[in-house]
C-alpha positions in Angstrom: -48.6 -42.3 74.2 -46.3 -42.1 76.9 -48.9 -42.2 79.5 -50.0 -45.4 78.2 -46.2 -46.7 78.0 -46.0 -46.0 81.3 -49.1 -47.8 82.2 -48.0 -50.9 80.6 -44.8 -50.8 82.2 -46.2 -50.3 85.4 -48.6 -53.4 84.9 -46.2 -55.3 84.1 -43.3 -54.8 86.8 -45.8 -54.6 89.6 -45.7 -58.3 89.9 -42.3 -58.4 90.9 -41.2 -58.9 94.6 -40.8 -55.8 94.5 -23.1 -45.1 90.4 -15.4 -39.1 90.6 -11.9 -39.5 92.2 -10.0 -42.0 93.9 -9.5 -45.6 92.5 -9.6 -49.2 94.7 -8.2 -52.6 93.2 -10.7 -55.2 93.1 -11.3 -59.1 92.4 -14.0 -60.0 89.0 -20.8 -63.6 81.1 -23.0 -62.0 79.4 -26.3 -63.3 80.4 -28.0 -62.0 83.6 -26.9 -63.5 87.0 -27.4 -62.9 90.7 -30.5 -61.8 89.8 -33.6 -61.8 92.3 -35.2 -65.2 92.8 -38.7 -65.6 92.1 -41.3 -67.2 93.7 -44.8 -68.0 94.0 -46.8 -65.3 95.8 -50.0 -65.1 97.8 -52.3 -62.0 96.6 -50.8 -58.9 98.7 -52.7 -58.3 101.8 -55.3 -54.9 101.7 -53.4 -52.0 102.6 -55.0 -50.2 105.7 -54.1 -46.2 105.2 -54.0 -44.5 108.9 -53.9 -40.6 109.0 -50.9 -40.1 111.4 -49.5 -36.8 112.7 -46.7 -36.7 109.4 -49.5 -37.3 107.1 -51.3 -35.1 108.7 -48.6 -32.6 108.4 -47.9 -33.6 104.9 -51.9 -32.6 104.0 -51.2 -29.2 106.2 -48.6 -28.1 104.6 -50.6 -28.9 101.0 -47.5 -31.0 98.6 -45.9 -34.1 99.6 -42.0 -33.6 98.4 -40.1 -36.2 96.9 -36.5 -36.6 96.1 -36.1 -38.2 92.5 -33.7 -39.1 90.1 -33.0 -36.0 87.1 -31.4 -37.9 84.8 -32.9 -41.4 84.0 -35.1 -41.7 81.4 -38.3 -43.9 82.2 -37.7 -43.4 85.6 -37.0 -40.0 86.6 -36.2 -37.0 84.0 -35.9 -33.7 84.5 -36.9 -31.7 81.3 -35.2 -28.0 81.9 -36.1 -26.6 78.6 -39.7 -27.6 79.7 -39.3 -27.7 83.2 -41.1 -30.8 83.9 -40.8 -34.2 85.1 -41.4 -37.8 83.8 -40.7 -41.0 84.5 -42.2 -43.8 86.2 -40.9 -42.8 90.1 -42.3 -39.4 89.2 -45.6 -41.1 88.1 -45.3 -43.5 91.6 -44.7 -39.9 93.8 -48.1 -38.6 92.3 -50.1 -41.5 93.0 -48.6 -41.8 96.3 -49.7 -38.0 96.8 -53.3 -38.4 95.4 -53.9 -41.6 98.0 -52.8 -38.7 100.8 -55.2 -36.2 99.6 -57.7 -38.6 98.4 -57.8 -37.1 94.4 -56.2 -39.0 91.4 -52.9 -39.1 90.3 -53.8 -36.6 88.0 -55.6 -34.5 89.9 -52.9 -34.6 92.4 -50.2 -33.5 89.2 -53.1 -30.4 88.3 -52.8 -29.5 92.0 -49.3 -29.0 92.6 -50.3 -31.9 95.3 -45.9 -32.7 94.8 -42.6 -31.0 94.7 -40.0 -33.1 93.3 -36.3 -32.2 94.1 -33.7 -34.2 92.2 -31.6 -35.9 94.3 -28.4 -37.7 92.8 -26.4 -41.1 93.6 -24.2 -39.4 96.0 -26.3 -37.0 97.6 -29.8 -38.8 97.9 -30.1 -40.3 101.4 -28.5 -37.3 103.0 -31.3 -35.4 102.0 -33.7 -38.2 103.4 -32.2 -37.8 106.3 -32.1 -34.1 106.9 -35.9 -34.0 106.1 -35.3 -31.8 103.1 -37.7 -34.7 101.6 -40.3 -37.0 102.7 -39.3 -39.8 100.6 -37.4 -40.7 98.2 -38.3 -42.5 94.7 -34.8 -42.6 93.2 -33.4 -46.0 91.5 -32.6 -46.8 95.1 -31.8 -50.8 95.7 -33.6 -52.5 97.9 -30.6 -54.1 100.7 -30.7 -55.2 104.2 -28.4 -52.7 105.0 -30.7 -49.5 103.7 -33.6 -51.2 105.3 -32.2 -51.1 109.1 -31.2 -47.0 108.1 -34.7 -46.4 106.3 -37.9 -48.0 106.0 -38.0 -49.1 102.4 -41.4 -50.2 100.4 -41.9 -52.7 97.9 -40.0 -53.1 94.7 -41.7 -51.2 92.2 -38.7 -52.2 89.8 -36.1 -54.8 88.6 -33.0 -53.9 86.7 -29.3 -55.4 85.9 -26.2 -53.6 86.3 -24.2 -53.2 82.6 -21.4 -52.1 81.0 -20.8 -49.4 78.5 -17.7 -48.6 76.7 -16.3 -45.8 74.4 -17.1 -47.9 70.8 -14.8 -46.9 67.8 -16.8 -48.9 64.7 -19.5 -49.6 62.6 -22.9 -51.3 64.4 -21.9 -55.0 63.0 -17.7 -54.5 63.8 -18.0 -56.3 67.5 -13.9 -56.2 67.3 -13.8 -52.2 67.1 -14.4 -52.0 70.3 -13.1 -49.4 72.1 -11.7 -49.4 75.9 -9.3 -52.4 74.8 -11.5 -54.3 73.2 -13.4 -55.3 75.9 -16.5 -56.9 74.8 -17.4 -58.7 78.4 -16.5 -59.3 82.1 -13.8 -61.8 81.3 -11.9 -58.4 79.5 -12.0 -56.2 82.7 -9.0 -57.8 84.4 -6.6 -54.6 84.8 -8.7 -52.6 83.6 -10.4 -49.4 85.5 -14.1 -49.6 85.9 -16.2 -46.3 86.9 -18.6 -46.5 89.1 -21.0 -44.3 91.2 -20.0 -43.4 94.7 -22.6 -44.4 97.4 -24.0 -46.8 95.4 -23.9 -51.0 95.5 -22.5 -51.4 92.1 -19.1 -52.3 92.9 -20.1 -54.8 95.8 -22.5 -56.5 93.6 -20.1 -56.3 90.7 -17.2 -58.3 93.2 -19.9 -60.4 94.6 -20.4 -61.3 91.3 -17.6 -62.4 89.7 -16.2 -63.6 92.9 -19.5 -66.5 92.5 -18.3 -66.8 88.7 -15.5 -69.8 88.8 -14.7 -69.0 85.2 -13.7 -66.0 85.2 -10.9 -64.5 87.3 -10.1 -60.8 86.9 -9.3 -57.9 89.2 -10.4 -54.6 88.1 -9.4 -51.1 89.2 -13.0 -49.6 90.7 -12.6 -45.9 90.3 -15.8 -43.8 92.6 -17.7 -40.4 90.9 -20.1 -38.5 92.2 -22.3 -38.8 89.4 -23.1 -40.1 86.1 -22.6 -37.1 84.1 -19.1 -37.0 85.7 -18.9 -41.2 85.1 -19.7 -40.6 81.3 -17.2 -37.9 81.0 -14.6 -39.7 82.1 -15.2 -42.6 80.3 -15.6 -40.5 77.0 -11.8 -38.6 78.1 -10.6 -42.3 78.7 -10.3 -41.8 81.8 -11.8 -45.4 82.6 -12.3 -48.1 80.5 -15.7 -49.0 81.6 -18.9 -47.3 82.9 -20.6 -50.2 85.2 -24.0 -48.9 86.5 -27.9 -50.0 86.4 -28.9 -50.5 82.7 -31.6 -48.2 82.7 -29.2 -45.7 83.7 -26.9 -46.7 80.7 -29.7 -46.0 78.1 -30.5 -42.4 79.3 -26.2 -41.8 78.1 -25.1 -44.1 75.3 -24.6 -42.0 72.0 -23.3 -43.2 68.4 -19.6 -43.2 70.5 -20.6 -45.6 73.4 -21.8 -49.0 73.3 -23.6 -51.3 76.1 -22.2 -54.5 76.2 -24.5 -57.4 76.2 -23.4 -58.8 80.1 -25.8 -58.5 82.5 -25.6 -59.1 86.5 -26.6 -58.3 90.1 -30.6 -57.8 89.6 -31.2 -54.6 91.4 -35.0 -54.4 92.9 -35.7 -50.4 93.5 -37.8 -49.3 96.0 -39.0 -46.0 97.7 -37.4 -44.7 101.2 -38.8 -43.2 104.2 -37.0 -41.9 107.5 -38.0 -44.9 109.8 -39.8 -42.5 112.6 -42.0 -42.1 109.8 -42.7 -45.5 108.3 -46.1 -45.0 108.0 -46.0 -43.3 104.7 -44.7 -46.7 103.2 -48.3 -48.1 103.7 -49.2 -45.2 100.4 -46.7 -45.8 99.1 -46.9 -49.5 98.7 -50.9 -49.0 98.0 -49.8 -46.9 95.5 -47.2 -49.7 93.8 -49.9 -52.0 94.3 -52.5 -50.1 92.9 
């Protein structure tokens, strides 16, 4: 069942052009906005595979590793009790490995063709870049930045970043509320917003509201090192709000949480590579594509 979730999912996404300590003051809706723009596209170009000396290595040493994400489900999970992996980026970094070795996907998963170390937030492109990992497939947003430090593939992925806040009623009782009663953007002004260090949620959350004429509000950002450390502190009341991608929301909200309706800054993920070895992108890609 989940298999064929997965495949649906991936059909339909791979159309598209294709976050805890100290706190900052900042300048600040509820229906997606600064999302990516969409336009018409030609049918992708065939994807030549060369077998260069990293892929070569890659086959030598006999697994492709892959940093991933532990703890969003969909995307990347880490079960402990069962000590496996699922998700969508887990599913990509097999397919990427069987295009290597020439099997399937799940041939490549019956091999033991991948090792997949989970990488977090704050952690994940320090690992990239000390070749503890080939790649990494790891909710990562596609900028221009991250694409002049890595080589970056295709999006594979398009979320929103949201809001979720400590909720102290019934399912129908919008004014219980918690955090304030903060039920959208317009509500954050003062208020202290958590949100995942070394990630682009609180640019994109500034760019934002700083394109929104309506509303004017100035937040207090406040930086963890990752989301179990976000939630906590949200659930402590420690900060009012937990801002990060939405999919990330839905692997923590619990009958005391709630995720507001707002929606903003589309976030396209895509995989990284260290740029001396850009060549694995071309798999990668084939293997979005694909």
């Amino acid at each position: 069942m989940f298999k064929r979730k997965v495949a649906v999912l991936l059909m339909v996404i791979m159309g598209m052009s294709v976050l805890l300590g100290g706190c900052n003051s900042g300048g600040a809706g509820q229906k997606p906005s600064g999302g990516p723009e969409t336009t018409e596209q030609d049918a992708p170009e065939e994807i030549t595979l060369e077998e260069d000396d990293f892929i070569k290595s890659i086959k030598e040493r006999g697994k492709l590793i892959v940093g991933c994400k532990m703890d969003v489900p969909g995307l990347g999970l880490y079960d402990q009790e069962t000590d496996s992996w699922s998700g969508l980026e887990v599913e990509l970094a097999y397919k990427t490995a069987g295009l290597i070795f020439g099997v399937s996907s799940e041939e490549a998963k019956e091999k033991g063709l991948v090792e997949i170390k989970g990488v977090t937030v704050a952690d994940r492109e320090e690992t990239l870049e000390n070749g503890d990992i080939d790649c990494m497939i790891a909710t990562y947003t596609i900028t221009k930045e991250r694409g002049e430090r890595f080589t970056l593939s295709d999006s594979y992925y398009t979320d929103y970043v949201g809001l979720m806040v400590r909720y102290t009623g019934g399912d129908k009782d919008l004014d219980s509320l918690g955090s304030g009663d903060i039920k959208s953007i317009a509500d954050l002004d003062g208020k202290y917003v958590g949100v995942p260090r070394n990630a682009t949620t609180r640019e994109d959350f500034l760019n934002y509201i700083n394109t929104m004429n309506t509303i004017q509000v100035s937040p207090i950002f406040c930086e963890y090192e990752s989301y179990d450390q976000l939630f906590t502190a949200l659930k402590n009341g420690n900060i009012d709000v937990m801002s990060v991608d939405v999919s990330i929301l839905n692997g923590y909200v619990d009958n005391s949480t709630k995720i507001l309706d707002a929606r903003f800054a589309g976030q396209h993920y895509g995989a990284a590579v260290r740029n001396e070895n850009a060549n694995l992108i071309n798999y990668i890609n084939k293997a979005i594509t694909e």
